[in-house]
C-alpha positions as CSV (number, residue, x, y, z in Angstrom):
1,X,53.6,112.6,22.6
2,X,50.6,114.2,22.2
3,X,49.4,115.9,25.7
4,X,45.9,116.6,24.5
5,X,45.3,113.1,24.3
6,X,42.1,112.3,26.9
7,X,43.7,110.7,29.9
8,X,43.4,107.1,31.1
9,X,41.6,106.6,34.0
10,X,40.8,103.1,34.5
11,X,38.6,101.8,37.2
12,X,39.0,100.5,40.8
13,X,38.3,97.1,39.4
14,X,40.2,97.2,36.6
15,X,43.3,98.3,38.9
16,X,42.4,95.2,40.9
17,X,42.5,93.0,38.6
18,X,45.8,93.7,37.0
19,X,47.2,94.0,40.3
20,X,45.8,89.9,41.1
21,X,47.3,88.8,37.1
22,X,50.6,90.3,37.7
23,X,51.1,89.8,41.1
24,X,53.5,86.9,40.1
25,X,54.4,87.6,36.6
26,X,58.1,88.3,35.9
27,X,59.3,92.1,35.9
28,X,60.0,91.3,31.7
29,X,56.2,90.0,31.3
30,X,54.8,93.3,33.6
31,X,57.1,95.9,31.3
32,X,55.9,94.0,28.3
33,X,52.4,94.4,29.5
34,X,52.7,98.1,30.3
35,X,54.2,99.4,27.2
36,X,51.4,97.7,25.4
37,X,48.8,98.9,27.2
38,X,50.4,103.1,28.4
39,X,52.9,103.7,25.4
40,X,53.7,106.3,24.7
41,X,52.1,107.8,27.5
42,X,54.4,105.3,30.1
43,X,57.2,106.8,32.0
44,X,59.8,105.7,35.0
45,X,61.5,107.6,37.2
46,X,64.7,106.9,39.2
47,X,67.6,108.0,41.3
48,X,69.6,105.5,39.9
49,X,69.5,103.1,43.2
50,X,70.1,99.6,42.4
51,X,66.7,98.7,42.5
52,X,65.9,101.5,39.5
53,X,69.1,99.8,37.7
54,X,67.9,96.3,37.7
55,X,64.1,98.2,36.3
56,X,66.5,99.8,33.6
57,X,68.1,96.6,32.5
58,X,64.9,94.8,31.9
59,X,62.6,97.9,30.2
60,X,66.3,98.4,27.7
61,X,65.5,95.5,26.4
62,X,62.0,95.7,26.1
63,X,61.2,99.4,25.3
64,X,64.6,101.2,25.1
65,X,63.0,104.5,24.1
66,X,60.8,105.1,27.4
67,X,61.1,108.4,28.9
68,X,63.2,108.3,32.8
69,X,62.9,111.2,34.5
70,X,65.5,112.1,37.2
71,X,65.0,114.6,39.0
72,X,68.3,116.9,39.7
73,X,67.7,118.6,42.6
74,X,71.1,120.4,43.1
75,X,72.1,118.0,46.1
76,X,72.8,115.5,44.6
77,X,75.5,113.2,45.6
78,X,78.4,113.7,43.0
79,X,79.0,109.8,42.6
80,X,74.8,110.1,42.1
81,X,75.3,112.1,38.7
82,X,78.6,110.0,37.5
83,X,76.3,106.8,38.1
84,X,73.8,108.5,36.0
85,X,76.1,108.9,33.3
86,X,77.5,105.6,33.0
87,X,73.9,104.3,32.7
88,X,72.7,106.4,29.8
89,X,76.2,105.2,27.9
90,X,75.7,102.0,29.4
91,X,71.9,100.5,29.1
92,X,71.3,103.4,26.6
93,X,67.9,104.5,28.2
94,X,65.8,108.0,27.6
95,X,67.1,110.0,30.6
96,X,65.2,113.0,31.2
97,X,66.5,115.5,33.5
98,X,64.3,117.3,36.0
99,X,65.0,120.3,37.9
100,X,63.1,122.7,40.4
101,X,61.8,126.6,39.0
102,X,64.1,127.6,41.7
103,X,68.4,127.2,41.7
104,X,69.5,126.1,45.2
105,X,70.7,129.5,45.0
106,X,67.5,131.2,44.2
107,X,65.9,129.6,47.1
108,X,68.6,130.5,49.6
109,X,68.1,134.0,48.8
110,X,64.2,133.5,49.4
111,X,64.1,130.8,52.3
112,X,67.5,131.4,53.9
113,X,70.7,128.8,53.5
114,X,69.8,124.9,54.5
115,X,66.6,125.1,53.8
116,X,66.7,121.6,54.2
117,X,67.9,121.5,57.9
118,X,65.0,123.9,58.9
119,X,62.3,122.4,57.4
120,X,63.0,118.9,55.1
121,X,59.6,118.7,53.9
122,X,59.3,122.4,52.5
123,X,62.7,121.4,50.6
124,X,61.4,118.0,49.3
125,X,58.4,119.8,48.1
126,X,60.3,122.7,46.2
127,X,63.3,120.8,44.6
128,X,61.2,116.8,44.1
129,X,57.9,117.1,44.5
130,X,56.5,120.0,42.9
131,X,59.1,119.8,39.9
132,X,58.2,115.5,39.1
133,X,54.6,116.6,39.6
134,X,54.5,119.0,36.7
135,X,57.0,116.2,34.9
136,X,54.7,113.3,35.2
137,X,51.5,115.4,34.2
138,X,51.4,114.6,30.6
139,X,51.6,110.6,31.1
140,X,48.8,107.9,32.5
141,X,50.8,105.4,33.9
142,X,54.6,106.0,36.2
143,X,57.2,103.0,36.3
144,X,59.0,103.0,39.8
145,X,61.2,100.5,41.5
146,X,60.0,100.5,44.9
147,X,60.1,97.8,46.8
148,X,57.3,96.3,49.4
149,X,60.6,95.3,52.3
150,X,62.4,98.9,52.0
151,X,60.1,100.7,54.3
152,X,56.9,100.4,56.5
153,X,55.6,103.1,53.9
154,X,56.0,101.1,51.3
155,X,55.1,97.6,52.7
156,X,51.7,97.6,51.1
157,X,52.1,99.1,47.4
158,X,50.8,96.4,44.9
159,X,52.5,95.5,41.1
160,X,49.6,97.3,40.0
161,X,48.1,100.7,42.1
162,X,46.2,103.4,41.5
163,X,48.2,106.9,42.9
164,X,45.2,108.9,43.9
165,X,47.4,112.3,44.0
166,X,48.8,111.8,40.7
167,X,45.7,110.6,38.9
168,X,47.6,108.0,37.2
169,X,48.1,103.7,37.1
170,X,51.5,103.3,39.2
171,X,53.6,99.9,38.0
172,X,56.2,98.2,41.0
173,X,57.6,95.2,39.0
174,X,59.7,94.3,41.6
175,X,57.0,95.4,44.3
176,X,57.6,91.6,45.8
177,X,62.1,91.7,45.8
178,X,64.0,91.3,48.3
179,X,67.4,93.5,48.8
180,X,69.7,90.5,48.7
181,X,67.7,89.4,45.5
182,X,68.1,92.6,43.9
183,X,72.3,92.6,44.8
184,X,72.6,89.5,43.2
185,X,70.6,90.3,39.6
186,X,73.3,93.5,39.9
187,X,76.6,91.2,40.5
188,X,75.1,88.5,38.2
189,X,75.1,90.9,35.5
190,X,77.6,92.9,36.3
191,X,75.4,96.4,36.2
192,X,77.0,99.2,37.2
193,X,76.0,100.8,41.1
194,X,76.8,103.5,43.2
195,X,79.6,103.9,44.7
196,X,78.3,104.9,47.8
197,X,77.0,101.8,48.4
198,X,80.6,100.1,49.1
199,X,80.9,103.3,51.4
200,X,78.6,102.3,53.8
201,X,75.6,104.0,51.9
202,X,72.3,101.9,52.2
203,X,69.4,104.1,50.6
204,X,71.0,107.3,48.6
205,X,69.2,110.7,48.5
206,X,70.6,114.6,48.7
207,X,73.9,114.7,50.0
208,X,72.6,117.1,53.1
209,X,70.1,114.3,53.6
210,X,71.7,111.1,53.4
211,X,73.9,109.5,55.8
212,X,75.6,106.1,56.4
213,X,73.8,103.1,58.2
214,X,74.8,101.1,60.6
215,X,74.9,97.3,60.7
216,X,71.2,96.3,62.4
217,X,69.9,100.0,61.1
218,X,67.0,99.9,58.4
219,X,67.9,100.6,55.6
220,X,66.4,103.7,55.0
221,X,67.6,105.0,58.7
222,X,69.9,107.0,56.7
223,X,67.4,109.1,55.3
224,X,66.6,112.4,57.0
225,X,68.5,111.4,60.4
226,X,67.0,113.0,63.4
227,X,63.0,113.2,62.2
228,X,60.1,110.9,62.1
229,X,60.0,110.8,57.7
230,X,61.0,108.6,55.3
231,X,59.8,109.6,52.5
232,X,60.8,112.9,50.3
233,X,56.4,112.6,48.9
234,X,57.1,111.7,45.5
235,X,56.1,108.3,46.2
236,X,53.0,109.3,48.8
């Protein structure tokens, strides 16, 4: 990919627009649509939840070679990273590996042990944020399975957006799922899952992080248990 390439910057109307046509297209007609119009400059990212595997399935199929950028943080759950493998052998996708300037044990020695229990959002910053930020700067438009009824933060995000931070177009194709919608695509095609999930698991970040839900909790109640946050800021 050529990085010197002027960037895409399409207008407010523009953005509109495609957000109104795709609104209700399927996620195979949306993926279609933005490989034609962003490749090679179109990338994903994911974790590797199931909503990111039922993304991978369809964008396989339909562009195969797309970089997906993961971002290792050196939490991560170890059923996380066996997941991860299973997916590159089984939907053969362009996993990219992302990691922070700092080891966790680099930034121990400079912020003291559990950074993470002291202050979430400087820890976020240093081993997601900062390192994705510098990993999605050479590409116009960023592939994410988000989904509108995961969170009150996300409740609003269209197919289509424009991520002010990141100066690039932002693609949801399954901005409009449902949870129970995407369990069934994974068990009616028997994609593979984390683990964690049969564990009581219901939204999967750092180990430190993460805890299991109970039945009436969100599902992102897991997430950062004790403070008012749930999101890491990749997706702010």
């Amino acid at each position: 990919m050529n990085a010197t390439m002027e960037r895409i910057s399409p207008s407010a109307g523009r953005i509109a627009r495609w957000a109104r046509e795709f609104e209700s297209e399927s996620v195979d007609r949306i993926l279609e649509w933005a490989v034609a119009e962003f490749a090679p400059r179109l990338v994903m990212t994911s974790n590797f939840g199931v909503e990111g595997v039922v993304v991978l399935d369809h964008l396989r199929r339909i562009a195969p070679a797309t970089p997906v950028l993961y971002v290792e943080t050196g939490y991560q759950f170890a059923e996380t990273d066996r997941l991860k493998e299973e997916v590159r052998a089984r939907l053969g996708v362009n996993i990219i590996e992302v990691r922070a300037e700092l080891s966790v044990e680099e930034q121990d020695r400079i912020y003291g042990e559990r950074l993470h229990s002291r202050d979430s959002d400087l820890c976020c910053r240093l081993r997601k944020v900062e390192p994705l930020a510098s990993a999605l700067a050479p590409y116009d438009a960023w592939i994410a399975a988000l989904r509108r009824d995961a969170s009150p933060t996300r409740e609003g995000i269209g197919v289509v957006e424009w991520n002010e931070r990141r100066r690039m177009v932002k693609i949801n194709p399954i901005a409009g799922w449902t949870r129970e919608r995407v369990w069934d695509y994974i068990f009616s095609n028997r994609l593979p899952y984390n683990s964690l999930y049969d564990d009581g698991f219901t939204s999967i970040g750092c180990a430190p992080c993460t805890r299991r839900t109970s039945a009436g909790e969100h599902e992102r109640s897991g997430r950062w248990d004790g403070e008012k946050k749930l999101e890491c800021g990749i997706h702010l």
